[in-house]
N, C-alpha and C positions, 0 to 999 in steps of 0.2 A: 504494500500500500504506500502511496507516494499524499507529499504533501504539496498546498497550498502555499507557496510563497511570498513574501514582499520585500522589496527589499526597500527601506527608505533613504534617499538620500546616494542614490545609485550615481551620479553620476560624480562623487569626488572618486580620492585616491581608495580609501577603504573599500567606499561602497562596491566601486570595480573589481575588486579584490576578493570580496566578499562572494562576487559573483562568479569569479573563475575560481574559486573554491569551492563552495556548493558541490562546483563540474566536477573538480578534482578529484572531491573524496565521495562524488559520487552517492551525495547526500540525496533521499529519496523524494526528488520530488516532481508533482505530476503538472502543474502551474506555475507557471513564477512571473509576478511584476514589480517593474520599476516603477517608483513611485518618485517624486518631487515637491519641493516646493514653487511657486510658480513660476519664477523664473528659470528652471530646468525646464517646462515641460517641453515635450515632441523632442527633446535631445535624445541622442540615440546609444544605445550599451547594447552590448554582448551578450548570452547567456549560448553556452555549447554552441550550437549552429544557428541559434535565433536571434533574431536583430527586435533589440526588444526601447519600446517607446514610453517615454518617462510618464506618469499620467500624474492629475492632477492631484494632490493629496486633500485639497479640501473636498473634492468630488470623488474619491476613493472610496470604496464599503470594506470597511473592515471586517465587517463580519462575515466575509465570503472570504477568508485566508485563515488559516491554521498558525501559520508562524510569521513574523515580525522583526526580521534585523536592522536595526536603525544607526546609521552614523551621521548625525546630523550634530547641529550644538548642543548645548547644555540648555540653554532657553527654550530652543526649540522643541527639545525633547521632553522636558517638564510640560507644555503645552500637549503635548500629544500622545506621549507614552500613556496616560493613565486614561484615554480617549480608546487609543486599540485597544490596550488590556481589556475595557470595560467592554468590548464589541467580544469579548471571546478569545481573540489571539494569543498568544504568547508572544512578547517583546522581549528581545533581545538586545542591549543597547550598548551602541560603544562611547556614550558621551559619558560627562561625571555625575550627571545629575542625579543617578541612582546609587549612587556606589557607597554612601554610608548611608543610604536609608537600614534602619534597622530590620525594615518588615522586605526588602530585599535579599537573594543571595548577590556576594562579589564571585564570582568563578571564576577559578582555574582548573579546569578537568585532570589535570597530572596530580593537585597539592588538595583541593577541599571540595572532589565531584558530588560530597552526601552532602551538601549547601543545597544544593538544586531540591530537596523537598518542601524547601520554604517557599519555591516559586510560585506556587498557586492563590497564596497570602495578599499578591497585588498584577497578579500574573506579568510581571517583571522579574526580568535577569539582567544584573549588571556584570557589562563586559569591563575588564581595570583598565586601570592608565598602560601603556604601552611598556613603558620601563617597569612598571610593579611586576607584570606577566614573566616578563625573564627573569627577574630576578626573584621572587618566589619559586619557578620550575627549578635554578638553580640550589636555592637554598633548603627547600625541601626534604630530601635526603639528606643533605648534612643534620638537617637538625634534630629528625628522626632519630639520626645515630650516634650524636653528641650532643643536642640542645645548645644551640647558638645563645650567649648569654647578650652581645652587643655587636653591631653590625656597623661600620663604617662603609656608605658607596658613594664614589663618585661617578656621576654620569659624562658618556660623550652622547648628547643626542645628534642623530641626522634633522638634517631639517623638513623632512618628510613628515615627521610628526608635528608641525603647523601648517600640513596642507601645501597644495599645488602653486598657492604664492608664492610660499617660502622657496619652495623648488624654484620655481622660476627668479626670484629673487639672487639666489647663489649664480644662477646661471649666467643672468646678466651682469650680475659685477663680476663675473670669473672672466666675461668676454671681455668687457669693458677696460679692466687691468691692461689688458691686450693691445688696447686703443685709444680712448680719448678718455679712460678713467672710470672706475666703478661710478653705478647709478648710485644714489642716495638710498639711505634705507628706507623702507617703508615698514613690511613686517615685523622685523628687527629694529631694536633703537642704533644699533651698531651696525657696522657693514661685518658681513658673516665669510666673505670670502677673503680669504689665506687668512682668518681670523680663528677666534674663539671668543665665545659670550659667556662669560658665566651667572647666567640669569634668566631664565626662562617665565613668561607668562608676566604674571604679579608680584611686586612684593607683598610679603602680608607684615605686620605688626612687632613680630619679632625678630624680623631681618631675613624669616629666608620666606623661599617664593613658595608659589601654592603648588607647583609642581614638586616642589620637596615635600612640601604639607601630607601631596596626596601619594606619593612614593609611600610614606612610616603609615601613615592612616589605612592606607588598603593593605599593605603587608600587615597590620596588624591585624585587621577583619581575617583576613584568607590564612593565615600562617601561625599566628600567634605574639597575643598584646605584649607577654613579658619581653618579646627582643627589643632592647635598646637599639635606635636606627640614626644613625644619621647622615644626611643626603646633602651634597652638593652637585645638580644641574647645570652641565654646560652645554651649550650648541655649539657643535662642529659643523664646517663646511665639508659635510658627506652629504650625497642624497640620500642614501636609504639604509639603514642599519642602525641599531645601537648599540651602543660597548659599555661596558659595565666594570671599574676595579673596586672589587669591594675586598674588604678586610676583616675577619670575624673572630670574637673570642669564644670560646666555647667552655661550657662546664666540665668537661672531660677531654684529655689530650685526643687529638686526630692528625694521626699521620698525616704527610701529603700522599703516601700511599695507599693508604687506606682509604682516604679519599678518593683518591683518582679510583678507586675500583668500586667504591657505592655509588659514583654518577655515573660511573661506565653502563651501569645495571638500572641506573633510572630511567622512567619516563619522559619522553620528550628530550633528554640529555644526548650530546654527542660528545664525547670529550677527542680534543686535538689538542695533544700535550705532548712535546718532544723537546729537548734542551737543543736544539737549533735553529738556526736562522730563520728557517717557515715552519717551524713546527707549533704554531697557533693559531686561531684564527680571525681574520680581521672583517669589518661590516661587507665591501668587498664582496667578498668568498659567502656571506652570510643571505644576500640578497638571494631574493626568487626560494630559499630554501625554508623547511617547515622549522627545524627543529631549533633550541636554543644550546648554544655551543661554548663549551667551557674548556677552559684553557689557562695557561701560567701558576699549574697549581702547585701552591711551596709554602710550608711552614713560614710561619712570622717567628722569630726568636726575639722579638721585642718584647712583646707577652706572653702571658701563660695562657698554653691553648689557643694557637693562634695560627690561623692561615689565612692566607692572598687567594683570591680566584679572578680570573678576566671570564666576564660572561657576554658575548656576542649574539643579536638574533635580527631578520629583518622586523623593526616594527611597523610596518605595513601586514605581515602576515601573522605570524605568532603574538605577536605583539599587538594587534587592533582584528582582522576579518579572519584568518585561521581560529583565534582563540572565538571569537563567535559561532562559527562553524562547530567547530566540537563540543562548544555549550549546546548546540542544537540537537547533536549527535545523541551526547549524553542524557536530550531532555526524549529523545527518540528511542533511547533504548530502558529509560523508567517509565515507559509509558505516557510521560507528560506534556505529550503534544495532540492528543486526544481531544477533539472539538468539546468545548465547556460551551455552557449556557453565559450569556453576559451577564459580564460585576454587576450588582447591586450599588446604586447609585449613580 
């Protein structure tokens, strides 16, 4: 039996994404439309072999779709998500606006799949921030096997995770260096090409930004509140990929060997770990692939109980429209994408 699909918000970077995975893995479904807001409509996407036209979402019937992957804003999504929920659907959603609701699950299918019985609660699923996704698949099994007591990570974000502007943004001042001069920023407060920002989004109140906020916040919903976190977010001039050096104490000593052999054995992990010149892996090597990829792994002898990991993954896939996909998977194999009657209220 195949499902009803929607996808919202089909024609950015995820939404697209979102859709040639479906194909990928082959996810069962028997319909599927692109949906918009008004200025997408009749723009044109993909799906397998069909050329599929954006339709309007104020004139969309929700109640004729079974599932609901949304990558649209956080404003947006607070307007409409509790709109299809109420119609029957399941929503799927890769914005923030759901992700510390408490009557929502946060998922990561590798680290907290038994979340997903809460779904029915608001018939909402929050998809995490991009950087929380890999770095929770990473952290997972270590802490299993040692209990992570504090975490140090700094980010290298691509600039893929603010969208097709920012992309286009690095691109033109990469040419521009070239020529008559980088364009000015716009997306960015800073020019991001041969640069680094270390500041992503907002500041909030106590100096760091809401992208740090929601890195410690959703690792603590999906992983566990006692790990001490702390984040500092930078934009690199990559298109696509993020890289991750984090640093962790643990309550119990853990080899780097031992290590390296409980991620070899995890889900979702690929470890690329050799004492040589390419024997790691970079965003690069990381794009177009599913898995999140761990590498440079070595004891810290600074602390007690302490190791290094570099954690690599595309966040366009794993990281925002794969990790949707297999929240769909997961809601498909507990039975929870079974046509309900619509919310109450």
């Amino acid at each position: 039996m195949g499902y009803r699909v929607a996808v919202v918000g089909a024609t950015g970077n995820v939404g697209r994404e979102m859709l040639a995975i479906l194909e990928e893995l082959e996810f069962p479904v028997d319909e599927i439309f692109a949906v918009a807001s008004r200025k997408s409509i009749g723009l044109e996407v993909n799906f397998a072999e069909q050329r599929l036209y954006c339709l309007d979402i104020d004139k969309f019937d929700f109640s004729t779709v079974d599932l609901v992957l949304m990558s649209v804003s956080g404003a947006f999504s607070r307007e409409w998500a509790p709109k299809i929920a109420k119609a029957g659907a399941l929503v799927i959603d890769n914005s923030s606006a759901w992700r510390m609701d408490p009557d929502v699950p946060l998922i990561v299918p590798e680290v907290n799949p038994d979340a997903i019985e809460l779904a029915r609660k608001k018939n909402i699923i929050a998809n995490p921030n991009c950087s929380t996704v890999q770095l929770v698949v990473a952290l997972k099994p270590l802490h299993d096997a040692a209990k992570i007591k504090r975490a140090v990570v700094s980010t290298y974000q691509s600039v893929s995770g603010s969208g097709k502007a920012a992309m286009d943004e690095l691109w033109d001042q990469t040419k521009g260096i070239y020529s008559l001069g980088p364009s000015a920023p716009k997306v960015y407060p800073k020019q991001i090409a041969f640069n680094v920002i270390p500041f992503a989004n907002n500041f909030m109140d106590d100096g760091y930004t809401d992208e740090e906020h929601k890195m410690w916040d959703e690792t603590h919903k999906i992983l566990d509140p006692s790990v001490k976190l702390t984040v500092t977010c930078v934009r690199v001039p990559v298109f696509v990929g993020h890289s991750e050096a984090v640093n962790l104490e643990f309550e119990r000593h853990l080899d780097e060997d031992e290590a390296r052999d409980i991620l070899r054995e995890a889900p979702g992990v690929v470890v690329v770990d050799k004492h040589e010149p390419t024997g790691y892996i970079t965003p690069k090597e990381a794009q177009g692939e599913f898995a999140v990829y761990v590498s440079r792994i070595r004891n810290d002898p600074t602390v007690e109980n302490g190791l290094n990991i570099w954690v690599v993954s595309d966040n366009l896939r794993k990281g925002a429209a794969l990790n949707a996909v297999q929240i769909a998977q997961l809601a498909h194999e507990r039975g929870l994408l079974a046509r309900v009657e619509a919310l109450p209220g």
